[in-house]
C-alpha positions, 0 to 999 in steps of 0.5 A: 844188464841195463834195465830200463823202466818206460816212462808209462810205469813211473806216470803210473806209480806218481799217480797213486800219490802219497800212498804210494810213497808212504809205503817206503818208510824213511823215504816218504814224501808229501807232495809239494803244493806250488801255487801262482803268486805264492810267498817266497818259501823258507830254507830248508833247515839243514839244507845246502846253498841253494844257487839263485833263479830269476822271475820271470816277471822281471824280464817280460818278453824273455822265454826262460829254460830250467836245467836242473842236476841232482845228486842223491842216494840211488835209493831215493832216487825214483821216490824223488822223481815220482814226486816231482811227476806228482807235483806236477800233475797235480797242477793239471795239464794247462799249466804243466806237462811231462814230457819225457821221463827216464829211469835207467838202472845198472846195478846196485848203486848206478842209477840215473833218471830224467824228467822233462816238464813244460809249465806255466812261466808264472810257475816255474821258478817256484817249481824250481825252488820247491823241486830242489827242497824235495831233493835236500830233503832227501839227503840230495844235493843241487849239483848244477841249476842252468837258466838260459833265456831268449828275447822272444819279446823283441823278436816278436816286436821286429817281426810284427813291423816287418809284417805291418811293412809287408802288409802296405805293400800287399795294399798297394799292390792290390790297388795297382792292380784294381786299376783299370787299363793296364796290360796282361803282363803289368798284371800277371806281374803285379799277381806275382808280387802280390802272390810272393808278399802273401806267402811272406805274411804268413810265413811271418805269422807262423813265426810270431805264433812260434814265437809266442808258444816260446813264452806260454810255456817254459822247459825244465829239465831234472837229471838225477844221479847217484852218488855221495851226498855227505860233504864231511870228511867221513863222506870224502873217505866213504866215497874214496872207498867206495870209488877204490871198490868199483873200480876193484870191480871193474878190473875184475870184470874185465879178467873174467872176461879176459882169462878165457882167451888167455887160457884158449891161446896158451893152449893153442900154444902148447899145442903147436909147440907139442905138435913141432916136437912130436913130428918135426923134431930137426927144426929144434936143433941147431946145426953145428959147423964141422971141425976141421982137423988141425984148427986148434979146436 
């Protein structure tokens, strides 16, 4: 059965730190320290390639989103994810956030787990860098890094002149109407352009401020899967073994779920051909034509 664990009991265990995760022996992690401004950090020794990220310094205006997908022994997976929560609640609320958190377990060695973070733009790519090293660390792999960016800059820039455009509008129509002489209808008239160019500048300002929220925070994304991270010819073969064991498994499921209808309609078969003999023997013969004498039979 699917057991799945609330993301308030993960928050919880990442908020006992390192001695949670001393507890687990070969699995123990420190918590990693992103800091704003720090130095680019080393390789890890042994570690994979790592795919290359982009600052956000240089692309000003552009609001980034982090999708990242690792691979580990499903073991080590929520060592790994607990970290990564840890790490980021030890930058505090204003500079990073979870927003969701997944663990899901379906067996031994099917697990999955997500983590959802909002951070601090000037953050993220360090967190990213870091978050992989944790997971090479843990004999993981960097399956996938997605970034994808939009120009919120420009948009803002349009939006703002639109805005200053509608504003001179308003002007004028509000001096048309401070004017004295005019008609009930040339006034309700000019209330009415006046009334519609007001909604128009503050549906602009709430789109701006939207805009803006876009750039103050960036989304990551972690996923987290099991499976075979050891890339030799021994892995290869471990993993092709494993993989020929599963689906064993499978198909073995499957028959124990099958048998007992197969059992239940061969005994209704045996059933009704018992009944058709026991009570209606003629319909088991074949009726033969008579021979007529002289026919040469």
């Amino acid at each position: 059965m699917r057991k799945a664990l609330g993301a308030m009991l993960l928050l919880s265990a990442a908020a006992c730190g390192s001695s949670d995760t001393a507890d687990r022996g070969g699995n123990q992690m420190a918590t990693f320290d992103v800091q704003e401004g720090a130095a680019a950090d080393a390789s890890v020794s042994g570690a994979p390639p790592r795919p290359p990220e982009v600052s956000p310094t240089a692309a000003p205006g552009v609001a980034f989103d982090y999708r990242y997908s690792f691979r580990l022994p499903p073991t080590r997976i929520g060592a790994v994810q607990e970290q990564h929560a840890a790490a980021c609640e030890k930058l505090g609320p204003d500079r990073c956030r979870i927003t969701g958190m997944t663990y899901e377990q379906d067996g031994e060695d099917d697990v999955s787990a997500q983590l959802v973070l909002k951070l601090d733009p000037q953050l993220a790519r360090r967190f990213g860098r870091e978050a992989s090293d944790v997971v090479a660390r843990a004999d993981g792999l960097v399956t996938s890094a997605q970034i994808t960016g939009e120009d919120v800059g420009s948009a803002i820039e349009s939006d703002q002149q639109v805005q200053g455009q509608v504003q001179e509008s308003l002007k004028s129509v509000e001096g048309q109407l401070a004017q004295k002489g005019r008609s009930g209808s040339e006034r309700a008239e000019l209330q009415r352009q006046a009334e519609d160019l007001r909604q128009s500048m503050r549906a602009s300002a709430q789109t701006i401020g939207e805009r803006r929220k876009l750039l103050a925070t960036t989304p990551m994304i972690f996923r987290y899967t099991a499976g075979e991270t050891d890339e030799t010819l021994g892995g290869q073969a471990a993993q092709a073994l494993h993989a020929f064991w599963t689906g064993a498994r499978i198909l073995l499921i499957a028959l124990l779920y099958i048998l007992p209808w197969m059992l239940a309609a061969l005994a209704i078969a045996l059933g009704l051909r018992w009944v058709r003999r026991r009570f209606f023997p003629d319909r088991d013969r074949v009726a033969m034509p008579p021979v007529e004498p002289g026919s040469g039979a």
